[in-house]
C-alpha positions as YAML, in Angstrom:
chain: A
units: angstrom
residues:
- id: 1
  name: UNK
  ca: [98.38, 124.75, 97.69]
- id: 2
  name: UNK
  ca: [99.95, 125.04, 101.00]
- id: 3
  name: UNK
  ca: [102.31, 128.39, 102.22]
- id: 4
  name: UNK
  ca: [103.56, 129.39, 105.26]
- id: 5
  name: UNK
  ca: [102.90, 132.84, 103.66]
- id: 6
  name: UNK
  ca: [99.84, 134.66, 104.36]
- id: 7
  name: UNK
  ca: [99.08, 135.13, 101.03]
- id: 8
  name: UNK
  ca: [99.92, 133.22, 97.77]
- id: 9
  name: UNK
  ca: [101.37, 135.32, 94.72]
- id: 10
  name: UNK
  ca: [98.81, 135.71, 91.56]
- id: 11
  name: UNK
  ca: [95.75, 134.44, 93.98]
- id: 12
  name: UNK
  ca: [93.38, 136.31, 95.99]
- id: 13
  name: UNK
  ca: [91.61, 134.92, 99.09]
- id: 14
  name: UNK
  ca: [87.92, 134.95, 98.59]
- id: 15
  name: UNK
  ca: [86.89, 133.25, 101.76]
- id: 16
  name: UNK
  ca: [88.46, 132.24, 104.99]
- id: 17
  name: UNK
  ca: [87.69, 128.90, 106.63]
- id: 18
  name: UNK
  ca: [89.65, 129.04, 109.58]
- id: 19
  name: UNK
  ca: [92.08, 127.36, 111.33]
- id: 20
  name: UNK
  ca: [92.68, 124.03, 110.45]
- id: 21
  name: UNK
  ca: [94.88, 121.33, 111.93]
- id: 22
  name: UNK
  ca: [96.60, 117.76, 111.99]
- id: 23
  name: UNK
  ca: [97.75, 116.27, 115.13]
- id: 24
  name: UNK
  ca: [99.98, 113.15, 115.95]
- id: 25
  name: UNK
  ca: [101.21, 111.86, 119.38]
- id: 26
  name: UNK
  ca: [104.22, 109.61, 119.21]
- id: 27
  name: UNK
  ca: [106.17, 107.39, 120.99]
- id: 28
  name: UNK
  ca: [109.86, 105.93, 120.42]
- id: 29
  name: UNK
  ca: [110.39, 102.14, 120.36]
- id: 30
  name: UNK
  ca: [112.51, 100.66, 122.72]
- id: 31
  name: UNK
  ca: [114.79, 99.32, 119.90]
- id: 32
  name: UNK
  ca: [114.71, 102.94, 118.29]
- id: 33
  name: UNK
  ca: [116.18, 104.08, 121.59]
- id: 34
  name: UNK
  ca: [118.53, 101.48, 122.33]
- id: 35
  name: UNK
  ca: [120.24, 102.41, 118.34]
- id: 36
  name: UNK
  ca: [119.69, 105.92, 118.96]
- id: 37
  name: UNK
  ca: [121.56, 105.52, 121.96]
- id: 38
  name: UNK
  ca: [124.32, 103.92, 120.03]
- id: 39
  name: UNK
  ca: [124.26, 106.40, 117.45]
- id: 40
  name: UNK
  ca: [124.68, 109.55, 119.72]
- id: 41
  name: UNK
  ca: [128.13, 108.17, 120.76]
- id: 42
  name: UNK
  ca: [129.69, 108.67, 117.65]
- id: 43
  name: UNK
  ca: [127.85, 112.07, 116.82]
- id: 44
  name: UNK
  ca: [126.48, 113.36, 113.83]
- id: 45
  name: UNK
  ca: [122.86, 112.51, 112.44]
- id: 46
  name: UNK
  ca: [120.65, 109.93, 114.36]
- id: 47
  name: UNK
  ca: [118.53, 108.61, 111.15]
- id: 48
  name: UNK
  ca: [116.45, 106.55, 112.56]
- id: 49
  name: UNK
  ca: [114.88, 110.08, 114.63]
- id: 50
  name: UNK
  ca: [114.98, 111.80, 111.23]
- id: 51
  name: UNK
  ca: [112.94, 109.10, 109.67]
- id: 52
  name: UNK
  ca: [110.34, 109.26, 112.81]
- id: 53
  name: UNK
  ca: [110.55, 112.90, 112.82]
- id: 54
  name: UNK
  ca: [110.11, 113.16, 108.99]
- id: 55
  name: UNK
  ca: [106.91, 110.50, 109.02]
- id: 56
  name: UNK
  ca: [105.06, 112.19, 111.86]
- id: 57
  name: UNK
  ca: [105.56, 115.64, 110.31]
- id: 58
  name: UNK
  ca: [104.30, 114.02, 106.64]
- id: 59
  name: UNK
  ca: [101.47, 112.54, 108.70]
- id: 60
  name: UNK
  ca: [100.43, 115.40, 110.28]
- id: 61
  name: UNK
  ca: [100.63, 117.58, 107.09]
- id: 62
  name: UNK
  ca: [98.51, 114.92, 105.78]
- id: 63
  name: UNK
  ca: [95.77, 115.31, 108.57]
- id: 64
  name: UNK
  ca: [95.79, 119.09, 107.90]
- id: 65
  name: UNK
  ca: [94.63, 119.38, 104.24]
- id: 66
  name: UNK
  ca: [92.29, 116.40, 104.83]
- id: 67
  name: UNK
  ca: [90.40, 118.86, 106.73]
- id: 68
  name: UNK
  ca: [90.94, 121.75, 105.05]
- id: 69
  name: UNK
  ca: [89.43, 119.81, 101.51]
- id: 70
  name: UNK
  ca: [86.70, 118.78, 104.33]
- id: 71
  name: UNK
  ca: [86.32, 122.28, 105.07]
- id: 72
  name: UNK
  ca: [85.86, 123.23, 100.93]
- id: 73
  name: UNK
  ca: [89.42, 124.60, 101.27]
- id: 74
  name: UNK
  ca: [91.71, 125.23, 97.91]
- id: 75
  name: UNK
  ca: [94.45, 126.45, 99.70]
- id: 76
  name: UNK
  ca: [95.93, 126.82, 103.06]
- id: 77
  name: UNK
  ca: [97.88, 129.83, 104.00]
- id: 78
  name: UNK
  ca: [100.49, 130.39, 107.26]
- id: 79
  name: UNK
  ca: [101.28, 126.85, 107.70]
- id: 80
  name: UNK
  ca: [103.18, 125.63, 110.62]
- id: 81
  name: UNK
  ca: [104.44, 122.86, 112.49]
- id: 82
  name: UNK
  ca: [105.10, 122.84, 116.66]
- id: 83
  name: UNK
  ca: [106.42, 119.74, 118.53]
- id: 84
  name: UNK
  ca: [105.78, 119.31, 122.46]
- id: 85
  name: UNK
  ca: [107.80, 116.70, 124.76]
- id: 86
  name: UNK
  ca: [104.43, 115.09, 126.88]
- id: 87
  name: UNK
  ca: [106.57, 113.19, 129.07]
- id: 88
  name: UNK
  ca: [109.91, 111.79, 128.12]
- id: 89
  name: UNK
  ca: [109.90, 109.84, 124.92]
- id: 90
  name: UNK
  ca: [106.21, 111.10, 124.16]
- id: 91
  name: UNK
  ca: [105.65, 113.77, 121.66]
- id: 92
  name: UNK
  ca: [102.82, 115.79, 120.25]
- id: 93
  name: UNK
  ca: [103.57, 117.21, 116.64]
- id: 94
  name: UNK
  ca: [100.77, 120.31, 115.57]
- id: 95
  name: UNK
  ca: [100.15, 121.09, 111.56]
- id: 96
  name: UNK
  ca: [98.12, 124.27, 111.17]
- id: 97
  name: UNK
  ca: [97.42, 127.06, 108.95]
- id: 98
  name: UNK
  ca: [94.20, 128.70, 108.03]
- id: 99
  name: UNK
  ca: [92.49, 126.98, 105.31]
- id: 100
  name: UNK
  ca: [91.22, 129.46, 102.53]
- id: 101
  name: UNK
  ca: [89.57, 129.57, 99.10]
- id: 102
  name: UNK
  ca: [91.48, 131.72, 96.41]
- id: 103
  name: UNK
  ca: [91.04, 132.61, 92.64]
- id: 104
  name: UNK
  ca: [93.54, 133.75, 90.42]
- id: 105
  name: UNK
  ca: [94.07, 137.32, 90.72]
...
């Protein structure tokens, strides 16, 4: 179970494993800028950003709870997600939370 709560209704942490995280650093393609380029001239959504921006994200979630089961984790409470621009066309996406163990209340 993953919230970006900091607590899960009808569960009660019992232990607190601490942070946990999942961390990806990508790149765009020269061919995914040359059709984004195209793209942003006639406006509205550039899909193939939201497909690269939807992967890395599902990736990095990914990476997250793989540590958190690592960790003896059930749950992971006050999930987030943070994107940084490195340099242009370089970009580090963060997954974190804090990766508990609950029983039903």
């Amino acid at each position: 179970m993953v919230t970006t709560a900091l607590e899960l209704p009808g569960y009660r942490v019992v232990r607190s494993l601490g942070v946990v995280r999942g961390l990806t650093v990508r790149s765009r393609s020269i061919v995914g800028n040359f059709i984004g380029g195209l793209h942003s001239l006639f406006g509205g959504n550039i899909t193939v950003y939201t497909t690269l921006c939807e992967q890395t994200r599902a990736e990095t979630y990914q990476l997250m709870i793989r540590q958190a089961r690592m960790l003896g984790a059930n749950a992971i409470i006050g999930m987030r997600y943070d994107a940084t621009e490195i340099m242009p066309g370089l970009a580090e996406v963060l997954c974190y939370g804090t990766a508990v163990v609950v029983e039903p209340a």
